[in-house]
N, C-alpha and C positions, 0 to 999 in steps of 0.2 A: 504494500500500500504506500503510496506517496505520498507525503506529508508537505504539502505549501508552506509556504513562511508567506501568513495571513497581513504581516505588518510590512509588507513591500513596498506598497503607494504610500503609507505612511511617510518609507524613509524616506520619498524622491519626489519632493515639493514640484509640481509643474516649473520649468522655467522657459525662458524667453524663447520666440523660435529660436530655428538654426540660426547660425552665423558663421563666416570665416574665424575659425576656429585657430588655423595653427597660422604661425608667425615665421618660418621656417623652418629648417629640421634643425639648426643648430641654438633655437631657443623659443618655446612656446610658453602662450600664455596658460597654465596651467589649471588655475579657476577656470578660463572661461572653456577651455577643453573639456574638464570635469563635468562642467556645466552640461554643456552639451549632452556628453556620454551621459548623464544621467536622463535627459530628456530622450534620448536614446531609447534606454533602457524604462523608460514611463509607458514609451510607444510599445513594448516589447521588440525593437529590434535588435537583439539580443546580439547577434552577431558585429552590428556597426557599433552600438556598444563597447564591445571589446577592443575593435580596434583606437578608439578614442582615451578608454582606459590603457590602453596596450602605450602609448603616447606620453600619458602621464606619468607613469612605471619609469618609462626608460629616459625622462627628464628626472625622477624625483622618485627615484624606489625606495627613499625611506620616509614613503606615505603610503599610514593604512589604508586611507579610503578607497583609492582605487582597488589594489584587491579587494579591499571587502565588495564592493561594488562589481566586479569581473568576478568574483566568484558568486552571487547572484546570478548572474547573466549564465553563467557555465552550469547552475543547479538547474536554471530552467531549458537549457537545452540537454540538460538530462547528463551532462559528463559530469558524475559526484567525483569521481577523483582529480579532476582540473578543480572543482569549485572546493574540493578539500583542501585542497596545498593552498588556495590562495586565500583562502578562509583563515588558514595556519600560517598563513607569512604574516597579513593583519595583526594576528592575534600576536603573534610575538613584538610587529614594535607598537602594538598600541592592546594591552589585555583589557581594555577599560571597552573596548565594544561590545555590549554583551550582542548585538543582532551578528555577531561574526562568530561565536560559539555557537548560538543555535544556528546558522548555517552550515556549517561545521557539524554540529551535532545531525543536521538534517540529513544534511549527505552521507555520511556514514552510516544512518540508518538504513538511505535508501540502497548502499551498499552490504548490506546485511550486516552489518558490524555494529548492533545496538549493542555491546558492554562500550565502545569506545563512546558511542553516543551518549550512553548516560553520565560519563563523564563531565562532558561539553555541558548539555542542562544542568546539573547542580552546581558547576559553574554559572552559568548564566542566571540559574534561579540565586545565586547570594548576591547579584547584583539587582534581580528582579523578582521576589519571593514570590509574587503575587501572581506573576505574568502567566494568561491565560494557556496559549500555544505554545509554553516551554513547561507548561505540568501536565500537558496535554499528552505530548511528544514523550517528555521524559517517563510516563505510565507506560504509553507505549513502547518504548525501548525495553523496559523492566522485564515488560509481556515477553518483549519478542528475547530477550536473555534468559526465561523463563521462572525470572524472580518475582512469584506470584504476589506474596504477601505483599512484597513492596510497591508491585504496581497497582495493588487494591489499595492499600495505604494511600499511593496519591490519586489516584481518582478519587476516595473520599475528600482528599484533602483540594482537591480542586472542586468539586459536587460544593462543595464546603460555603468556598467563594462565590462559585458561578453555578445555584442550583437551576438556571434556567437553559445549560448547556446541553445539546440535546446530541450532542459528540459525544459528550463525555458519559453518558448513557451506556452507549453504542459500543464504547471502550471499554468498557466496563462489562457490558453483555459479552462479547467478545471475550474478555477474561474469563469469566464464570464458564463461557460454554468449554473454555480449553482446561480447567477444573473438574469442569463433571459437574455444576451446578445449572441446568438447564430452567429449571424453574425461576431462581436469580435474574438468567438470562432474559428469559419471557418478561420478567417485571421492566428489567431496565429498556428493555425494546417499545415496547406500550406507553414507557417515561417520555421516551424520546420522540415516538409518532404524536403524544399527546402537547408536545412543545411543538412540533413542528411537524403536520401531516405532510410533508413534502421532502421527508429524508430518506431518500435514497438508499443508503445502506440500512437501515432497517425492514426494507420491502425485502430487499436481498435476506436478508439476514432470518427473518423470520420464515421466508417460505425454504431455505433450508433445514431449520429448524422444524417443519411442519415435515420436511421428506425423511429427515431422520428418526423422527420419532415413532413414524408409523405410516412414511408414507400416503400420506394425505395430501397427492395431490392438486385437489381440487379447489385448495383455499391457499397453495403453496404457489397455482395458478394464478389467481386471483392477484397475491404479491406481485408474482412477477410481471401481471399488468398493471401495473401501476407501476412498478422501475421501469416499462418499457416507456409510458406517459413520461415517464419525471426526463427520460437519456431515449430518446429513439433513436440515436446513431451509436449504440453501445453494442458492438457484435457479439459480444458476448453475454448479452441479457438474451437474445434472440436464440443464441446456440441453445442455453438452459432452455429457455421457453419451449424452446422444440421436444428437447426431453420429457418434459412434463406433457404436450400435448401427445405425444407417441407412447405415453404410459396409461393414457384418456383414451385412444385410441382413436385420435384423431389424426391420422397420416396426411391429409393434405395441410391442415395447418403446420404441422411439422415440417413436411416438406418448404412450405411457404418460407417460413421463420430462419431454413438453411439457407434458400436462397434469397433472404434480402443481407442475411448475415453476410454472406457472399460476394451480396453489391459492396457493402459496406468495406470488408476485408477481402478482396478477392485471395490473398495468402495466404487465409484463416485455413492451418491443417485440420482443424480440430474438426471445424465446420468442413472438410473436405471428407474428410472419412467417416463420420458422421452419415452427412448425405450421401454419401456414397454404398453405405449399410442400408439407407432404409430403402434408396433405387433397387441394390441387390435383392430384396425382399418382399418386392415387388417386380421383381424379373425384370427392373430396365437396366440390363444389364450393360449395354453399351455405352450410358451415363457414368454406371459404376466404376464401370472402368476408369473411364477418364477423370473421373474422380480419387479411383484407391492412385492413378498413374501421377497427379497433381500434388497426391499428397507423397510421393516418396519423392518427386521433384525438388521438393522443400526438404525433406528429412529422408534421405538416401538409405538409412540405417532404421528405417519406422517397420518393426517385423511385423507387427497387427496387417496392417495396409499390406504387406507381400502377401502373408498369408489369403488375407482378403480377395486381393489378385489376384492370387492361386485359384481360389474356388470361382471366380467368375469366368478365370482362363477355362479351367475345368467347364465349365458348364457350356462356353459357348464351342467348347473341343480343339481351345487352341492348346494342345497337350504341353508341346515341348514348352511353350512360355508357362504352363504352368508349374510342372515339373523343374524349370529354371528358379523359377520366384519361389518353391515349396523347397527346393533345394537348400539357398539361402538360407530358411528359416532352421529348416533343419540343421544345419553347420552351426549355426548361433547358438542354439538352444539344443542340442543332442539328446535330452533328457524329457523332451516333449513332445510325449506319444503322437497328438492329435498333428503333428506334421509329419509322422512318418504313416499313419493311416490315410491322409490324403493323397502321401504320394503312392501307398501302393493301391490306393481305389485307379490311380492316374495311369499305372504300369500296366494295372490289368488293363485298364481302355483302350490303353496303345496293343494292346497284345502281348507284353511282355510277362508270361505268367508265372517263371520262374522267379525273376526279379522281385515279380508283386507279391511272392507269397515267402520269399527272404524277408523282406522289409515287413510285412505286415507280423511276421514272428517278431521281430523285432522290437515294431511298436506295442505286440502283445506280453514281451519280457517288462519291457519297463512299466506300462499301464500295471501289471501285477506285482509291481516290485514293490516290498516290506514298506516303506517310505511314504511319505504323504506325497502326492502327487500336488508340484508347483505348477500354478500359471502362467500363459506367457510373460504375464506384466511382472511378476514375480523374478520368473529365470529373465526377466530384460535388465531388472535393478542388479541382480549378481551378476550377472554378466559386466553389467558396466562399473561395478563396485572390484569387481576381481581383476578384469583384464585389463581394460579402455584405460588408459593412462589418461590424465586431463589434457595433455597436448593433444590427444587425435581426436577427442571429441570436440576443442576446439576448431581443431584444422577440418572435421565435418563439417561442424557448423558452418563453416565459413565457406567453405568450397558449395557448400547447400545455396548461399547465398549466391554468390556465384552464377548460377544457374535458372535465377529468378527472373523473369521479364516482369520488370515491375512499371510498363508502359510509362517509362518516364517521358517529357517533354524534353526533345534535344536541344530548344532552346532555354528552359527555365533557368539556369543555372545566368545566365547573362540577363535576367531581367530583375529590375529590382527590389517586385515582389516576390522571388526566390529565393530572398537572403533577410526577409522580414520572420520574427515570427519563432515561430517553434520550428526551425526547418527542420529536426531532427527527424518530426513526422511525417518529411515528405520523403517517399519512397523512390531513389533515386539509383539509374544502373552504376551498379560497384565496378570504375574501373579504375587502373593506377592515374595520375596525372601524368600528362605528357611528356614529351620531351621538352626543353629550351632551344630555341631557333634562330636564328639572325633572319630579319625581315622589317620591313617598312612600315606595319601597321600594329597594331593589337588593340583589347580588348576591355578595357578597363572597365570595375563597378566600383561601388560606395567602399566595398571592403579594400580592394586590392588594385592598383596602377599597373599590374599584372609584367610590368615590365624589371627585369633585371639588370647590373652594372656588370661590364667586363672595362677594365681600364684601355683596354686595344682598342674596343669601339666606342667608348669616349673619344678618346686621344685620334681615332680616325672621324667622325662627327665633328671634332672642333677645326681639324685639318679645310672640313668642307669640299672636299675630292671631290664627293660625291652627287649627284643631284638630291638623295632626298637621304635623311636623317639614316640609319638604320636604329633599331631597338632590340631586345632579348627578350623573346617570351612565348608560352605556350599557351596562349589563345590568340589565333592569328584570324582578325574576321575574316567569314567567305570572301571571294571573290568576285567582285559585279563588273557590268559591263564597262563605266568608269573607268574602274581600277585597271582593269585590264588594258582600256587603250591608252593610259596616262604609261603603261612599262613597254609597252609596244612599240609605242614613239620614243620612249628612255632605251630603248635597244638599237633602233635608228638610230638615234643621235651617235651614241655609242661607235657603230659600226664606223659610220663617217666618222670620227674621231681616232678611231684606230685604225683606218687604213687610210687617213690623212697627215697621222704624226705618229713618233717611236710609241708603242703602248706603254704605259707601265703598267706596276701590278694592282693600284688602283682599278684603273681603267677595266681590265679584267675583273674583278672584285665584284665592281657595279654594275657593269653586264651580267655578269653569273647571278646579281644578288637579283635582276631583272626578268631572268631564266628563272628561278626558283620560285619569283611570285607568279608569274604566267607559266609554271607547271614544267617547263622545258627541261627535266634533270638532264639531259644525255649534254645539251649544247652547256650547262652550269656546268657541270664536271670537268669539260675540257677548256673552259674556260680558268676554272681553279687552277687546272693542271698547269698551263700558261701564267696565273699570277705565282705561283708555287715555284716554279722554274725561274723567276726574275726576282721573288724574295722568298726564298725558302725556310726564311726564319720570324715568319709571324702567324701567329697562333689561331689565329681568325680561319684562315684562308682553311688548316685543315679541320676546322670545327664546321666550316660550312662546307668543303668536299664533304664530309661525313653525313653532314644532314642530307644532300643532296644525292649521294649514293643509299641512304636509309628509304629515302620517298623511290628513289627508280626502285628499289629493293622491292619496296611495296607492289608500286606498280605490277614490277614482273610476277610477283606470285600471286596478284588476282587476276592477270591475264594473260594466264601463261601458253605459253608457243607449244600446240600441240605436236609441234613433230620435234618437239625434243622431247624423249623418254622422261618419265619421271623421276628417274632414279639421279642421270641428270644435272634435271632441275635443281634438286637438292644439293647436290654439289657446287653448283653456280650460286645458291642461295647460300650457302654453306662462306663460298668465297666472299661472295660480297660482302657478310656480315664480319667476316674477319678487319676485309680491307677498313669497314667502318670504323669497326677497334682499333684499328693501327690509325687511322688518323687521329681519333679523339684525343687515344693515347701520346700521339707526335705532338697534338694540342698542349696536352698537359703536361710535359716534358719540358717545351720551351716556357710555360704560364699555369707553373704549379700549383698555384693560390686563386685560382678562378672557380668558384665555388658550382658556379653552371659548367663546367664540364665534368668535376667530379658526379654532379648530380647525372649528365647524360650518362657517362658511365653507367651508374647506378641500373639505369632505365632499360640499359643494354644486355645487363646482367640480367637480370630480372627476364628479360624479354628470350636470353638462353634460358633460363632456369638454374642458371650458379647462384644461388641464394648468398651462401656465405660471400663473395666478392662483393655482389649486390648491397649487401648491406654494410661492409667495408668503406663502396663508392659514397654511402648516402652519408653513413656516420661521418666523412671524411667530408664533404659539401657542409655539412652542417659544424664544424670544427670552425671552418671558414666562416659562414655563414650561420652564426645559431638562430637567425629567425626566416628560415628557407621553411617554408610551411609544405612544398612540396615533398621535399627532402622527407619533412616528418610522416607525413601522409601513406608514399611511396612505403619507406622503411617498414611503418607502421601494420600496413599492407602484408607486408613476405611476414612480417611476425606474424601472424594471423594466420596464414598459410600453411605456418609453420607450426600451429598450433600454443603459439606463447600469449597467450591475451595477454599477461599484464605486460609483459614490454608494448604489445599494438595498442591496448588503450590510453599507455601512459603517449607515445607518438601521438596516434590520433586526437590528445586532447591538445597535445600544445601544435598542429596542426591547423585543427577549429581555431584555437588562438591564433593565429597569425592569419586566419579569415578562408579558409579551406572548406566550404559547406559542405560537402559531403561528409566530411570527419565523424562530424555529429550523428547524423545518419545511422554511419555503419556503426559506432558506439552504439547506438540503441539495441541496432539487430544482432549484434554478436552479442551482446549482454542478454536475450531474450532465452 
């Protein structure tokens, strides 16, 4: 359960609109930054926010307020361990905040770590005894540390203050029922609906309470109509509700209740397999399928749903898929009769009747065996208690993700209601960030000028060689008609210039850099090749060969030359990618300390699958650069892959800090 910090708009007085905020990078006005960020942060845009506190930090890091303030911003986009550190940096040059302890205390709960939480509250309650939300919380933490008495103690002792609290009720019901005092329970739920008929978790709360006891649920329905009233975009009031109607025997409303859940969360596995049982059970079986297929999409390792697929493969006689999926189950779980009876009903169907009636011995030894016979849910927990190390079930999870068409918008991300908000909860495709480029244009929002420093393309930008600026970055907008004939004419010009006077390696440079935004790799490469040949020792030239051999790369392998064998192909693919390395690498050799090409590096790695170099490249980019939010991202990314959440979450949040919106994102769904 998620616990708000209800005194938020308290702390963040409206203030004046925007303004020009900063004064240059090498001295800002720091009040009126503050200022701003906090108006930021009144709007919920949490993300701009940060970078405004991000500002203040790095003028004046021995002020609490911006952390305390950026670790708000980071609770609400749901990364508790970014809003914990900065909560804790607060607290230590300034312990007199008590709203930076219960943030702190917040986060940590919502990290499961209520003994540390209750610490932060009885801190914050000796500076505020009385405080509503921090005897609230700190009950809460007690509960969830399982120090019962003491979380009855303060709910009485908050009931005390605030008997018209109808939370605190609920908190309390809640307790009782994880005691074994149900009747407790029932009074305080009735307390609470009778303050407030519009409380949400007591609808919930009670029509559980109505299915445990005896299954009653006709008035446990009833609750649940009325949580659907209070939240009707709650997918998970819907899932329940379904339950309850399918126990009525009401199958079309059930049915109903999966697919609006469905609108609501199309990713909902719960609600996939789910609907997916009751279509079975009604023989639409074609649905089911795509349904139990939907749900292993998401959870690769879900044995329910294989099994489930099994018996719909079975029935529609697709044998061998089912016998594949029954297979699975059975390898997992060996000790679980009812998948070795399925597969030899399956042996026998194909004709195999010697096979079928080995296995069905089989499953006849264990079904008899001394022992109580476990469930799948059962052998799923020991299984994953014995074997599954936490790194593969993270590196599942994550690969699960992976695999999600979660219909993102391919332009959201550049618009600047995509970076408003809780963007955590927009469901966006997981991929690494890009590469860094040399090019003419890019793509700036509110968070990020999205553009990087190399001192070489400074130092050639002030020179003026060139007709148009170059910049460093990885969002290069598309290409329109404009643009294109504005590099069309810059290649004319070019040309007559070069076959009217000695070229230099400028000259070449700015033609290739011309080739590369009108797509031409083959004529940019030989172009490098000729500035490279006349100054073979700047760093640039083979950062942009590279990019330029990286894109024809691309090219050739999505349209690749049928009359070259494929095996080839691979070869030539194999080649190029090398050549790319050796120039990044030439790059980095002559211009060690240029934080964008350890990062390509990085991207390169990654893009082979040498993880360990990969992450060598980034850590080393960020050595350079410690506020390369790509860099964090990227890294953050292979840890994930690799099954390490806490190094990828601890990346990922100082990622989001440096204005990365995806960050947040995949924080949510890999903590899920």
């Amino acid at each position: 359960m998620k616990r708000i910090i209800t005194t938020l708009r308290s702390l963040l007085p409206l203030c004046s609109a925007l303004a020009a905020a900063l004064c240059g990078h090498a001295q800002i006005n720091t009040e009126q930054v503050l200022r701003v960020g906090r108006n930021a942060l009144y709007f919920e845009d949490y993300m701009l926010s940060i970078q405004y506190f991000n500002r203040v930090i790095d003028s004046k890091p021995y002020l609490a307020e911006p952390y305390f303030l950026r670790a708000i911003a980071k609770y609400n986009l749901e990364d508790y361990a970014g809003a914990e550190a900065d909560a804790s940096r607060a607290i230590e040059i300034n312990p007199f905040i008590t709203d930076a302890w219960e943030v702190r205390g917040v986060s940590r709960q919502n990290m499961g770590r209520d003994a540390d939480a209750i610490g932060d509250y009885e801190h914050a309650l000796q500076l505020l005894p009385r405080n509503r939300n921090l005897l609230f919380n700190l009950a809460m933490a007690q509960q969830g540390a399982e120090k019962h008495s003491a979380a009855d103690s303060t709910f009485s002792r908050l009931l005390q203050y605030y008997p018209s609290y109808d939370n605190a009720y609920l908190g309390r019901a809640q307790l009782r029922l994880a005691t074994g005092d149900s009747t407790g329970a029932a009074t305080d739920i009735e307390r609470a609906l009778g303050l407030n008929p519009n409380a949400l978790n007591a609808y919930i709360m009670r029509a559980d309470m109505a299915i445990r006891s005896g299954g009653d649920f006709k008035s446990a329905l009833a609750d649940l109509n009325e949580a659907v009233r209070l939240q009707p975009r709650m997918a998970g009031l819907y899932i329940n509700r379904a339950y309850l109607r399918y126990s009525l025997d009401d199958y079309f409303g059930a049915m109903a209740d999966y697919d609006y859940a469905l609108q609501l969360e199309p990713t909902n596995a719960t609600a996939l397999f789910n609907r997916g049982l009751l279509l079975s059970e009604v023989n639409a079986n074609d649905r089911a399928l795509e349904d139990f297929s939907g749900v292993l999409d998401l959870e690769p390792d879900n044995y329910r749903a294989l099994y489930s697929r099994a018996l719909i493969h079975r029935a529609k006689g697709n044998y061998a898929a089912a016998i594949a999926d029954v297979n699975r189950v059975a390898e997992a779980f060996p000790d679980f009769p009812d998948a070795l009876w399925l597969r030899a009903d399956i042996e026998r169907s194909m004709g195999h009747m010697a096979q079928a009636e080995a296995t069905y011995n089989h499953a006849k030894q264990l079904a008899n065996a001394a022992r109580p016979a476990e469930d799948a849910s059962a052998n799923e927990k020991k299984a994953v208690a014995s074997s599954d190390v936490p790194e593969e079930l993270v590196s599942r999870r994550f690969a699960s993700l992976l695999t999600v068409d979660d219909n993102a918008d391919i332009h959201e991300q550049y618009n600047n209601s995509a970076i408003r908000g809780r963007v955590q909860d927009r469901n966006i495709a997981i991929e690494i960030e890009p590469m860094m480029e040399l090019g003419f244009y890019s793509s700036p929002n509110e968070l990020r000028s999205n553009t990087y420093y190399i001192k070489e393309i400074d130092d050639l930008n002030a020179t003026r060689a060139l007709r148009y600026a170059v910049v460093v970055t990885n969002r290069a907008p598309a290409l329109d008609e404009d643009i294109a004939k504005r590099h069309f004419s810059s290649i004319e010009y070019y040309n007559s210039l070069i076959a009217t006077h000695t070229p230099r390696a400028v000259d070449y440079i700015g033609r290739a850099l011309d080739f590369v935004t009108t797509r031409n790799y083959s004529a940019a490469i030989a172009d490098i090749d000729r500035a490279i040949a006349l100054m073979p020792d700047y760093a640039p030239s083979y950062w942009l060969r590279a990019q330029a051999r990286y894109h024809k790369r691309q090219v050739d392998r999505d349209n690749p030359d049928d009359n070259i064998d494929p095996a080839a192909r691979r070869q030539v693919a194999e080649a190029a990618m090398a050549d790319i390395l050796a120039d990044i690498d030439k790059g980095i050799e002559l211009s060690p300390h240029t934080a964008v090409a350890w990062y390509n590096k990085g991207n390169l790695m990654l893009e082979n699958h040498d993880y360990t170099s990969a992450i060598a490249a980034y850590t080393k980019a960020l050595e350079l650069k410690p506020d390369m939010g790509e860099a964090y991202y990227n890294r953050g990314y292979i840890y994930l892959k690799l099954g390490n959440r806490r190094e990828g979450i601890a990346d990922l949040s100082k990622a989001g800090e440096a204005g990365i919106v995806p960050a947040y994102n995949l924080i949510k769904r890999i903590r899920k």
